[in-house]
C-alpha positions as CSV (number, residue, x, y, z in Angstrom):
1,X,-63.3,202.3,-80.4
2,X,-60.1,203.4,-82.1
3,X,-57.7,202.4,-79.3
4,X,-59.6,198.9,-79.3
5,X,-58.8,199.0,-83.2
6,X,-55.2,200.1,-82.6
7,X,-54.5,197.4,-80.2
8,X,-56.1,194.7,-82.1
9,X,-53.4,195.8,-85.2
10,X,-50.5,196.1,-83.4
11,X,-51.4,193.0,-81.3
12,X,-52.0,191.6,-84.9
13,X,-48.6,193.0,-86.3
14,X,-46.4,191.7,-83.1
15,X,-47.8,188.3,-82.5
16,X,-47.4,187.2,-86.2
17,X,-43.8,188.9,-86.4
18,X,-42.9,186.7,-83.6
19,X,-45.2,183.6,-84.8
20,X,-43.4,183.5,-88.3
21,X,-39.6,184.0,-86.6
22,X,-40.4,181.2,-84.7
23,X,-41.7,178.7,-87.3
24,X,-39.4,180.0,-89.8
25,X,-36.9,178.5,-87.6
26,X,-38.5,175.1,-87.1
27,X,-38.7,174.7,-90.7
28,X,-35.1,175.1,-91.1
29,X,-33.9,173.3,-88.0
30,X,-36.3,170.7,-87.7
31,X,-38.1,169.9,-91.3
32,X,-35.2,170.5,-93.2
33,X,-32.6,169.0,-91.2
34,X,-34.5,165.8,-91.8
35,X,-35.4,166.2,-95.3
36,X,-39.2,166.3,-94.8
37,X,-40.8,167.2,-97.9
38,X,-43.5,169.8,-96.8
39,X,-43.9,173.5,-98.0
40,X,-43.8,176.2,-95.3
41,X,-47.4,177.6,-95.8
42,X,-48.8,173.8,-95.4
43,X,-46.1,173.4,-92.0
44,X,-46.8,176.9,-91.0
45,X,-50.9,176.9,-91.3
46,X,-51.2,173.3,-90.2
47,X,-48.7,173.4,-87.2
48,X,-50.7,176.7,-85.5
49,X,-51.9,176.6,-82.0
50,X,-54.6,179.0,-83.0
51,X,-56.6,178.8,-79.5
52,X,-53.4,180.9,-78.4
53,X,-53.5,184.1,-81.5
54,X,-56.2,185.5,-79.7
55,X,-54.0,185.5,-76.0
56,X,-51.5,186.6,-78.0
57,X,-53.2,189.7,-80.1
58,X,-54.2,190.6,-76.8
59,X,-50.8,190.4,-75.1
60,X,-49.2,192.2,-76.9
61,X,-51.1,194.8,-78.5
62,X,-52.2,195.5,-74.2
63,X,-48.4,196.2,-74.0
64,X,-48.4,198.5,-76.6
65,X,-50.6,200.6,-74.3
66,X,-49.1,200.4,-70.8
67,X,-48.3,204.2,-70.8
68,X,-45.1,205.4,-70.2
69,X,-42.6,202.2,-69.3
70,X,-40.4,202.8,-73.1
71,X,-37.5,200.3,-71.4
72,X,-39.8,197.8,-70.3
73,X,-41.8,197.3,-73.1
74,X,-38.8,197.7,-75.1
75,X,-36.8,194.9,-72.7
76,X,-40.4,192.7,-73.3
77,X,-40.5,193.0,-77.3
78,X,-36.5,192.2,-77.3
79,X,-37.1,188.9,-74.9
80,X,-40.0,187.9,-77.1
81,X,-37.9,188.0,-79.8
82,X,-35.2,186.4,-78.4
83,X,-37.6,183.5,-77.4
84,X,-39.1,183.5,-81.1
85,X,-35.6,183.1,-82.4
86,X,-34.3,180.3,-80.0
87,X,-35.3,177.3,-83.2
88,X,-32.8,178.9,-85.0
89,X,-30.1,177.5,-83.0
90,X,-29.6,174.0,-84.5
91,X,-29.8,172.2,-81.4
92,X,-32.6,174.1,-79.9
93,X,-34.7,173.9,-83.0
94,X,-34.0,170.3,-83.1
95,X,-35.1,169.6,-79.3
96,X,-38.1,172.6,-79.9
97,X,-39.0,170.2,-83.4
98,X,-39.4,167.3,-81.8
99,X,-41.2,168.3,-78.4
100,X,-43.8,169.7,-80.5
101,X,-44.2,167.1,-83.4
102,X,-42.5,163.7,-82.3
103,X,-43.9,161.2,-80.9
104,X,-41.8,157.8,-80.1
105,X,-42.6,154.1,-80.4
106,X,-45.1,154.3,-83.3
107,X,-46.0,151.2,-85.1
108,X,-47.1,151.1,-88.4
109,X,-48.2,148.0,-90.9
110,X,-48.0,147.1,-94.6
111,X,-50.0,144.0,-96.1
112,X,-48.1,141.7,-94.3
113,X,-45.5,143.6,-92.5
114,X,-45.5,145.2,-89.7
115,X,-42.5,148.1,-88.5
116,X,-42.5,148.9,-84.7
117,X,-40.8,151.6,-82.5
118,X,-40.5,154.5,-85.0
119,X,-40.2,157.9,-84.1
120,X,-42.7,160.1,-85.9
121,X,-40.7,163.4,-86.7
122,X,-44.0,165.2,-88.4
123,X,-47.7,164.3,-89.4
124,X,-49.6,166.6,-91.7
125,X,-52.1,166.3,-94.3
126,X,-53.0,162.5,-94.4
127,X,-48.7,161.1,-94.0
128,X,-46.6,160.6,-91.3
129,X,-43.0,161.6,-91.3
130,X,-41.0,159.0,-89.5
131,X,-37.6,158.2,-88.8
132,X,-36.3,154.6,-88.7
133,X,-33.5,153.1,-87.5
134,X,-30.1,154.0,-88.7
135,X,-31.6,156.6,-91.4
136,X,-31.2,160.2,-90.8
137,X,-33.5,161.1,-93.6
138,X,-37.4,160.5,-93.1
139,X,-39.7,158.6,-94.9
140,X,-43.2,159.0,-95.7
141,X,-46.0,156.8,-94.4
142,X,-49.7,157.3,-95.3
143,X,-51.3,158.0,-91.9
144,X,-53.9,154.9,-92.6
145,X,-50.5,152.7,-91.9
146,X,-50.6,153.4,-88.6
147,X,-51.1,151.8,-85.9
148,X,-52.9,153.5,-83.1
């Protein structure tokens, strides 16, 4: 039972160490390099793919345990990390940002006015983020303006 424990808590320790490096970097690479006004706890929480924390926990907290193996598991924590920290390159965060958020040719209508082919940068918490032509800063939509 205490392994079990132990590998849940070091699974625990590892997978969120390498979660926040990683989103840390999108949020400087990719939200803030286009001015999107959203706090890290509300990008990191809502931006989650928590169907893979569990995989995760178990991956690495399993490695912890392979017995023996110090360079390997040392050479597998250092490629993790290396992978985690890949969005804070500009231009990999960038291209990392928008594979994960964007999404092209979004329309979205006013009253009378209607704005097609958009790209959508982010969407969180009832607005879209969205870039329009010859802007490099984003501007904020309420999600009800779009047009699905």
């Amino acid at each position: 039972m205490i392994r079990l424990i132990t590998l849940l808590l070091y699974g625990l320790l590892f997978w969120m160490a390498f979660d926040f490096i990683f989103y840390a970097g999108l949020m400087v690479n990719y939200i803030k390099a286009y001015n999107i006004p959203v706090f890290f706890n509300e990008f990191f929480v809502d931006s989650q793919q928590w169907w893979l924390w569990p995989i995760g926990i178990l991956l690495y907290g399993t490695i912890f345990f392979v017995p023996g193996k110090k360079s390997q598991k040392a050479l597998f924590y250092l490629l993790s990390f290396l992978i985690a920290a890949l969005p804070w390159i500009p231009d990999f965060g960038d291209q990392i940002g928008k594979a994960l958020f964007a999404k092209e040719r979004m329309s979205y209508t006013f009253d009378h006015t209607r704005v097609d082919n958009v790209l959508l940068l982010y969407a969180g918490r009832g607005y879209d983020y969205v870039l329009l032509k010859d802007r490099k800063r984003a501007v904020k939509y309420p999600r009800t303006y779009r047009v699905e």
